[in-house]
C-alpha positions as CSV (number, residue, x, y, z in Angstrom):
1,X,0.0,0.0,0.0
2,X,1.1,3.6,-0.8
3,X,1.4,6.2,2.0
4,X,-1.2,7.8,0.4
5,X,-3.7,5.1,0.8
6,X,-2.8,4.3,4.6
7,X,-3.4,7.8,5.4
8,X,-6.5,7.8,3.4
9,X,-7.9,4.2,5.4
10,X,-6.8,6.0,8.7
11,X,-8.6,8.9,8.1
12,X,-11.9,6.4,7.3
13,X,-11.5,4.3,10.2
14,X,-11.0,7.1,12.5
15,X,-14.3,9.2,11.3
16,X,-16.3,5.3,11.7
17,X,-14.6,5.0,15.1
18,X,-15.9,8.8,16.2
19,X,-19.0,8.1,14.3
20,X,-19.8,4.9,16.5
21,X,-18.6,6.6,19.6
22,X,-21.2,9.6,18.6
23,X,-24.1,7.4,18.0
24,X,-23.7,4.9,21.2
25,X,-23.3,8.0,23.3
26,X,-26.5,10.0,21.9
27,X,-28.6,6.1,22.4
28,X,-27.5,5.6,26.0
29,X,-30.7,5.7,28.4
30,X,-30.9,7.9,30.5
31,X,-30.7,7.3,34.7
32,X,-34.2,8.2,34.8
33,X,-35.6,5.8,32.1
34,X,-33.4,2.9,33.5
35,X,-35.0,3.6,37.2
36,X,-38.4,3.1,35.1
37,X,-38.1,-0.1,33.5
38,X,-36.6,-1.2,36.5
39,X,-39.2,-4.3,38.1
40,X,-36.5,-5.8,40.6
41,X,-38.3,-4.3,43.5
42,X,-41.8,-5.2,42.9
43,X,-43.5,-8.7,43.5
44,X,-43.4,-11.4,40.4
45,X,-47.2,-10.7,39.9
46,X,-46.6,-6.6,40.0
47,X,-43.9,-6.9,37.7
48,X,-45.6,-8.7,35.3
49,X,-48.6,-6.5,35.7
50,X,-46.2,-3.8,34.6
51,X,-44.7,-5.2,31.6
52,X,-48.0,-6.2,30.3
53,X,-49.0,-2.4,30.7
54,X,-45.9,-1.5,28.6
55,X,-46.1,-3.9,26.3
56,X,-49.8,-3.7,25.3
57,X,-49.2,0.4,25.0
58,X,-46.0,0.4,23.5
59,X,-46.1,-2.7,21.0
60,X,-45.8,-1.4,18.0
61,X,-47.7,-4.2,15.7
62,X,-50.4,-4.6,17.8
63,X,-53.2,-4.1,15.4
64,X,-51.4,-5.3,12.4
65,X,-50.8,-8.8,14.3
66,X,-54.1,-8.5,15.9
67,X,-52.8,-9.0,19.5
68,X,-55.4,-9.6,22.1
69,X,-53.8,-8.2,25.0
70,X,-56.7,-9.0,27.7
71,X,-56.7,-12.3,26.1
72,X,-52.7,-12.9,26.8
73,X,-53.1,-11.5,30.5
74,X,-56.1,-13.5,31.6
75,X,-54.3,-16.2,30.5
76,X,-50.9,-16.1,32.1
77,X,-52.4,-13.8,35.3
78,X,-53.2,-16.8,37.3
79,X,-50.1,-19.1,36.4
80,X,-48.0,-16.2,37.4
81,X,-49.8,-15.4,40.8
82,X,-49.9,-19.4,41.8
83,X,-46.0,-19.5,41.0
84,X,-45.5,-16.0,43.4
85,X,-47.8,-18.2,45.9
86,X,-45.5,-21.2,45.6
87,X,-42.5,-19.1,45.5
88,X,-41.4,-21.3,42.5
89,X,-39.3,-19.7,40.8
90,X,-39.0,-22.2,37.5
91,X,-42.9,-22.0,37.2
92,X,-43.0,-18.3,36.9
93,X,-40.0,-18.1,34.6
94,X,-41.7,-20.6,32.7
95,X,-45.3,-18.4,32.8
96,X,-43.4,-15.3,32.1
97,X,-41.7,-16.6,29.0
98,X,-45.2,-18.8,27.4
99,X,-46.3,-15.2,27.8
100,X,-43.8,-13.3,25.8
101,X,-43.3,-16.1,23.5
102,X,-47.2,-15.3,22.7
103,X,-46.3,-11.8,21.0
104,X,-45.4,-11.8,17.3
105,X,-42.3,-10.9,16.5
106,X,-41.7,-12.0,12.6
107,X,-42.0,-8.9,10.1
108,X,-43.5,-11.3,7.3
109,X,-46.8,-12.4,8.9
């Protein structure tokens, strides 16, 4: 390679490097959002009830997949409250992901 061209492929990579750095820094959450989407402290049926909420307002393709989202909570609801009862960890785990596995998430149907 000519010096011309490794300058050149320097000056590329480091505009892509500051580029990338630029991006990630402007798409970093903010503390605020993060305390927000944060369920750790609530109970296993309260943080599902809240990630139901945000899912059935924020889903994007809700009408286009024609999502029943009473439907989807009625259904998983009780699992979910029986495994908090039980303090079974697996069962809820289990209920929480039959739930989310539920929601549509290929573009071509």
């Amino acid at each position: 390679m000519k010096k011309h061209e490794i300058r050149t492929l320097i000056v590329i990579v480091g505009f892509v490097l500051v580029a990338i750095a630029t991006l990630s820094w402007f798409n970093k959450p903010s503390p605020a959002t993060d305390l927000e989407d944060d369920f750790s402290n609530l109970t296993w049926t309260m943080a599902f009830e809240e990630l139901h909420q945000t899912l059935s307002t924020e889903y994007a393709f809700t009408d286009w997949k024609s999502i029943n989202w009473d439907k989807l909570h009625q259904k998983y609801l009780a699992e979910i409250e029986k495994a908090q009862l039980n303090q079974d960890f697996n069962a809820y785990y289990l209920s929480l992901r039959a739930y989310l596995n539920e929601i549509p998430v290929d573009m071509c149907g």
